[in-house]
C-alpha positions in Angstrom: 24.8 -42.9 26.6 21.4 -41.8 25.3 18.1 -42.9 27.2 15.3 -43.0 25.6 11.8 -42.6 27.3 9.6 -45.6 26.0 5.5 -46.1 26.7 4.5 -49.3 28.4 2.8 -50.3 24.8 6.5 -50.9 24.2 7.4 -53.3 27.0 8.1 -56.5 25.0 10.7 -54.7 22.6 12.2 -53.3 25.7 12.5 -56.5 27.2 13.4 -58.3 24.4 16.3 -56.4 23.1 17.4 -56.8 26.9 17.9 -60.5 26.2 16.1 -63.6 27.4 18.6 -63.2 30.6 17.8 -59.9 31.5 21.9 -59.6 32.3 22.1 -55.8 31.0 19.4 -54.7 33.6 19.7 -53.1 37.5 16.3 -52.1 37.8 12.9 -52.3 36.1 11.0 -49.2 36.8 6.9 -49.3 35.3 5.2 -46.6 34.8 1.2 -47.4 35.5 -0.5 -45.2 33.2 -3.9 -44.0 35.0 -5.3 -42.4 31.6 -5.8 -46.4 30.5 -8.1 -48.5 32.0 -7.0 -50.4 35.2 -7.3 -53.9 33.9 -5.2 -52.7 30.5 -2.4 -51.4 33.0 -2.5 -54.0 35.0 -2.2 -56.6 32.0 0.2 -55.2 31.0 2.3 -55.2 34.3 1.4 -59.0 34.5 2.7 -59.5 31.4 6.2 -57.8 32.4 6.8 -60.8 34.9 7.5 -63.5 33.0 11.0 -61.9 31.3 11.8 -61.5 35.1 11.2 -64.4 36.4 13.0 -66.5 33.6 16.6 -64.8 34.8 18.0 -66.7 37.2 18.2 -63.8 39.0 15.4 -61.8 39.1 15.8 -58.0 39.3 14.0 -55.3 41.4 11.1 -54.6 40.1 9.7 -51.2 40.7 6.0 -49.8 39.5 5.1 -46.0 39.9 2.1 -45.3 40.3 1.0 -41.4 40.9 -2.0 -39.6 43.5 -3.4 -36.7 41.4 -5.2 -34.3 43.3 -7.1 -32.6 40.2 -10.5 -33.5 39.8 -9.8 -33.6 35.6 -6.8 -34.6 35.7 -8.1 -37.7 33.3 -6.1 -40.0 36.0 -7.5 -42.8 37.8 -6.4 -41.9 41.2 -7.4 -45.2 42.5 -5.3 -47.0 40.4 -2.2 -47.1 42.8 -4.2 -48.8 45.4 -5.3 -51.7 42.7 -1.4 -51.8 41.9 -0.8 -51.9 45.1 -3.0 -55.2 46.0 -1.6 -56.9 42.8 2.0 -56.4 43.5 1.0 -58.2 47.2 -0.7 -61.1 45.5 2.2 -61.7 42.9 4.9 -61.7 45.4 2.8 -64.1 47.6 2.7 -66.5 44.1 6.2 -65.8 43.3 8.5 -65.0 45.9 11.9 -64.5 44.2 10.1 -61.5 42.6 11.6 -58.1 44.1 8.2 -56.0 43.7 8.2 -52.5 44.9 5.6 -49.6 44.0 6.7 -46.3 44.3 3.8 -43.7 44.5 3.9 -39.9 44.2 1.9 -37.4 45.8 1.2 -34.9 42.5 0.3 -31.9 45.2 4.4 -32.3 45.9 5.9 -33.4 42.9 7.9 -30.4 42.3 9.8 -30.7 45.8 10.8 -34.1 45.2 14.5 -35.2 45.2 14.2 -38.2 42.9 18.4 -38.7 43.7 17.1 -38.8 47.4 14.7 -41.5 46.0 16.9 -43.6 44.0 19.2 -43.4 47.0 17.0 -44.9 49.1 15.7 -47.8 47.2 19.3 -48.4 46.6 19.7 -48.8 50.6 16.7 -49.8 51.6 14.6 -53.1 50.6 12.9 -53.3 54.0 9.4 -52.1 51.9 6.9 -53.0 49.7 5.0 -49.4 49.1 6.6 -46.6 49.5 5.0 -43.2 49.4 6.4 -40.1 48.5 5.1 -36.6 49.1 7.8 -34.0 48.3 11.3 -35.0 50.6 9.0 -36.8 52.6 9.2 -40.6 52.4 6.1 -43.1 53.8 6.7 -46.7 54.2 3.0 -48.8 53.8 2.6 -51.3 56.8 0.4 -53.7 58.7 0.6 -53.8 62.1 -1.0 -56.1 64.2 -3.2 -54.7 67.2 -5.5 -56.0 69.7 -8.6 -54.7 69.9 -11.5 -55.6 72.2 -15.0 -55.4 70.2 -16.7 -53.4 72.6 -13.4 -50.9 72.3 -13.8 -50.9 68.0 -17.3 -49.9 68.7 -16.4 -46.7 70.6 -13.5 -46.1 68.2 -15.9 -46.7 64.7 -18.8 -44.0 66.5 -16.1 -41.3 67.2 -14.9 -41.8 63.8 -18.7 -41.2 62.6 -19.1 -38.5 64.2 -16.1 -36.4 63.9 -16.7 -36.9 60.1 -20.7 -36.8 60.1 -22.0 -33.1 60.6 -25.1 -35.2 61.6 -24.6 -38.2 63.3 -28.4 -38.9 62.9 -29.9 -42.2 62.8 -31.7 -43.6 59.6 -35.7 -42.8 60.7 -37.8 -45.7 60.5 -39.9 -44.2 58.6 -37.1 -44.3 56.0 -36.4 -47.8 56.6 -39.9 -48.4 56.1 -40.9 -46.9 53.2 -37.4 -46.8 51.4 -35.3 -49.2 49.5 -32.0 -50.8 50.2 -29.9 -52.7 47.1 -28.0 -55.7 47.5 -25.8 -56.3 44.3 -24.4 -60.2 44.3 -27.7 -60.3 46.0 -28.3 -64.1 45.2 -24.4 -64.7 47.1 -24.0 -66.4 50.3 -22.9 -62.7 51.3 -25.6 -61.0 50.0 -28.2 -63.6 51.3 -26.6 -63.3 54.9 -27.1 -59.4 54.8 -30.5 -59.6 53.3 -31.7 -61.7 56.4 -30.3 -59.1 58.8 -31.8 -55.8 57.4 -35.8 -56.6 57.9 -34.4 -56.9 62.0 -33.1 -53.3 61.3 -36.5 -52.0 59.9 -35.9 -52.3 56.0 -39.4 -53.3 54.3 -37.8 -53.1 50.9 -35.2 -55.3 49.4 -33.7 -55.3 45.8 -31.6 -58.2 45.2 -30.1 -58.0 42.0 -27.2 -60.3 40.0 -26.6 -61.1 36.4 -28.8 -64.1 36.6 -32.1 -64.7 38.0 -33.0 -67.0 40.8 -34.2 -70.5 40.1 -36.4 -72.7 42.2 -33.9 -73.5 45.2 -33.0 -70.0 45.6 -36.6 -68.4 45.6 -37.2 -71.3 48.6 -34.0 -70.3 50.0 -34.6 -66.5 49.8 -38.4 -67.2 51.6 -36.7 -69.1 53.9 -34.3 -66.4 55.1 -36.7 -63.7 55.2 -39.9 -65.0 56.1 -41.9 -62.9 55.0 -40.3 -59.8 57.4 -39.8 -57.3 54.4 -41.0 -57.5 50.5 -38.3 -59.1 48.3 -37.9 -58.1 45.0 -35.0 -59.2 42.3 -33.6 -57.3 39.4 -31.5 -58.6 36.7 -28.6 -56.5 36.2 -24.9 -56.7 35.2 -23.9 -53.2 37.0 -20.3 -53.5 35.5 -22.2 -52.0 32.4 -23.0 -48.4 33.2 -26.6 -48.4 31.0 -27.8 -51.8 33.3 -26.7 -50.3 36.1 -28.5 -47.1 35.6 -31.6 -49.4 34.6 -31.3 -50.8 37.8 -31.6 -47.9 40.2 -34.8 -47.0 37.9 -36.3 -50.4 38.4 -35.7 -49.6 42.0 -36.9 -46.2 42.6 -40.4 -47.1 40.8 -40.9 -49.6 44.1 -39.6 -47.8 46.8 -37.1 -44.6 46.7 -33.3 -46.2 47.4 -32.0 -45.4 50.7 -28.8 -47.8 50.7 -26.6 -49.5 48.8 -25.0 -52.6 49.9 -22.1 -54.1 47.2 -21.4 -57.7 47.9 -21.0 -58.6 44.1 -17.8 -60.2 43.1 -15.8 -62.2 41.5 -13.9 -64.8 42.7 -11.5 -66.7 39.6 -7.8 -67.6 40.9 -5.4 -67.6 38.2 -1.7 -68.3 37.6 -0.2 -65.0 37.4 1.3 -65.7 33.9 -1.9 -67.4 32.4 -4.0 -64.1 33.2 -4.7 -61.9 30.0 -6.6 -58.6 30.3 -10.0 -60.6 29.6 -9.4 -63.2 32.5 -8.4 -59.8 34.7 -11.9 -58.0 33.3 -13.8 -60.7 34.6 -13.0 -60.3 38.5 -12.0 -56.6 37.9 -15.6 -56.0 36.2 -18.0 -56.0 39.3 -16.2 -54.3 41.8 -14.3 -51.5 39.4 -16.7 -51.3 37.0 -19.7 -51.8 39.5 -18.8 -49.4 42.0 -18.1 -46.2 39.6 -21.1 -46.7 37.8 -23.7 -47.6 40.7 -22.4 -44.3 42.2 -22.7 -42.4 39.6 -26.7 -43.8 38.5 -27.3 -43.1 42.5 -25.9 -39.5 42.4 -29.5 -38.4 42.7 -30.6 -40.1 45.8 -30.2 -38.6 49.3 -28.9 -42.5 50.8 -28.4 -42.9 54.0 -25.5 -45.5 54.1 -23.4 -47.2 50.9 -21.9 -50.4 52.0 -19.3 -52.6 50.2 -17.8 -56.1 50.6 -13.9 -55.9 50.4 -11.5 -59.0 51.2 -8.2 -59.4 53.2 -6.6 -60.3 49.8 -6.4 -56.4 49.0 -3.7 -56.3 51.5 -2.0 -59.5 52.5 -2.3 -61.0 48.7 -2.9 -64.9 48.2 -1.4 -66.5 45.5 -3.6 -66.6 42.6 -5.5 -64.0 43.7 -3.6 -61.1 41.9 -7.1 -59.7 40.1 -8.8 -59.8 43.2 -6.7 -58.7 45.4 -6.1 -55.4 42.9 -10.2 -55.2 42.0 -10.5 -55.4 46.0 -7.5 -53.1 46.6 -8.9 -50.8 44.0 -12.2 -50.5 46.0 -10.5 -49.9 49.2 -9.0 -46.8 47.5 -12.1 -45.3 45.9 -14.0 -45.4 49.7 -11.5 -44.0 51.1 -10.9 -41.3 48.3 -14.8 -40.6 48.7 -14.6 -39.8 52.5 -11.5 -37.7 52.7 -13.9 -35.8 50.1 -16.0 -35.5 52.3 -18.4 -37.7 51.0 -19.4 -39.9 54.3 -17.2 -42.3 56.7 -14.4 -45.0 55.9 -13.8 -48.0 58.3 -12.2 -50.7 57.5 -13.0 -53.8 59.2 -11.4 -57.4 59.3 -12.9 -60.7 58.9 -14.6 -60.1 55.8 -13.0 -56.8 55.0 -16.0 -54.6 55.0 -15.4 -51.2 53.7 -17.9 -49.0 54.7 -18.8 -45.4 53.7 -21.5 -44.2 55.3 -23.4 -42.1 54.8 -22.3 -40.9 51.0 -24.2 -37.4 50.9 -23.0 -36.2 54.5 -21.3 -32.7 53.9 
């Protein structure tokens, strides 16, 4: 028997000259390609469920995804934890869907047993993620813990400051004469957060959002503020690198940016097999898009903290959520990719799922 290798362009003559039934089939493995862009792959992988589900019984499902440690390796090395919060949204809309995700660790690949591996999802179902770094197998979890708030304090400062060299406070001189961004500033999240930095010392506030602020919302914004720190509001889409590079222009002309806080987002729930990679660019758009290119038009700037908005979507999944759950999943992975460079502190917090890197610059 002859197997031949086929790209994921080729999905729908693969599956089709399977049958409707999907009878001559054990396993579907997916291979998420991180040279495409992550809402291509993931249409793509959307579009794979609907053959499944019309068997009447559905097969295991299996997407590998891969953690490349080269800087120019051309791979999105984010893109397994996007996969990894739309395979947890699907199977929340469609149960009888076996989703798994296998992801390699490149740094091993060459000691990997793959036998070993296909023996073991053979044997073992109790998984959803499952991580592989050479013979060494890693099974993704959540595990519920109690945790007193004056105890995640403690714990969140000795994080900072075994991964700070400085563990210095923002001056308020800083605060004062600096700038702090709020994208989705005109949000009910963005709004809240704007109220609470003038009590922290901020004097400069840049809301910005793709549209401008009518009446209500100029009353609203006066009302929250009071007149505590100067409020000014940019239009810009930051999902589109030039606006978003316009936008940290705009800002350093007022007052030199010393934070970044990203609370825009997206929020369109969607059948799983009505998505298209349009519907999936619209929720992936500010939080993908957003956060690559508002760190890289911010490059310049010494900040002192970067801040963004995540959501318990990225890992429980909701049904209907699978583009947010994967733009917020995707997020999750690109802070924590940016402080295990070294590049300032990961915490991840519940409630709203904050994910917080701070500060960016810290070597």
């Amino acid at each position: 028997m002859q197997v031949k290798r086929v790209g994921i362009e080729d999905h729908t003559a693969v599956l089709k000259a399977c049958g409707t039934g999907l009878s001559c089939i054990d396993r579907i493995f997916f291979f998420a390609n991180g040279q495409k862009k992550v809402g291509q792959t993931l249409s793509l992988l959307a579009k794979c469920f609907g053959p499944c589900l019309s068997s009447a019984n559905p097969v295991p499902f299996y997407c590998i995804t891969r953690h490349s440690v080269a800087e120019d390796s051309g791979w999105d090395n984010c893109l397994s934890g996007a996969v990894a919060g739309a395979l947890r949204a699907a199977s929340c809309e469609y149960s009888e869907l076996h989703l798994r995700q296998l992801d390699f660790d490149t740094s091993a690949l060459n000691s990997v047993d793959f036998k070993q591996v296909y023996a073991h999802i053979l044997t073992d179902s109790n998984w959803q993620t499952l991580n592989i770094k050479g013979s060494a197998f890693y099974q993704a979890a959540v595990v519920p813990v109690q945790l007193q708030e004056e105890q995640a304090q403690q714990e969140v400062q000795q994080k900072a400051q075994q991964q700070s060299s400085t563990g210095s406070k923002i001056s308020s001189s800083a605060l004062q004469t600096g700038s702090v961004i709020i994208t989705g500033g005109l949000g009910s999240i963005g709004l809240l957060t704007a109220a609470v930095l003038p009590k922290l010392g901020v004097r400069h506030i840049i809301l910005t959002g793709r549209q401008a602020p009518d009446a209500a919302k100029v009353a609203e914004i006066k009302q929250r503020i009071a007149g505590q720190a100067k409020v000014h509001f940019i239009k810009a889409d930051i999902s589109r690198a030039s606006e978003a590079e316009k936008l940290v222009e705009a800002t350093a002309k007022i007052a030199p940016p010393i934070g970044l806080i990203h609370a825009a987002g997206v929020l369109a729930d969607q059948s799983l097999l009505n998505l298209d990679e349009a519907k999936l660019e619209q929720v992936l758009a500010p939080k993908v898009s957003g956060i690559q290119h508002l760190t890289q038009a911010l490059e310049k700037f010494n900040l002192s903290f970067f801040v963004y908005y995540s959501s318990l979507a990225a890992h429980f999944g909701f049904a209907g959520q699978f583009a947010y759950a994967s733009a917020n999943a995707y997020m999750d992975a690109w802070a924590e990719q940016q402080s295990k460079k070294g590049n300032g502190l990961w915490v991840w917090l519940g409630g709203l799922g904050q994910v917080v890197a701070w500060p960016p610059n810290t070597k």
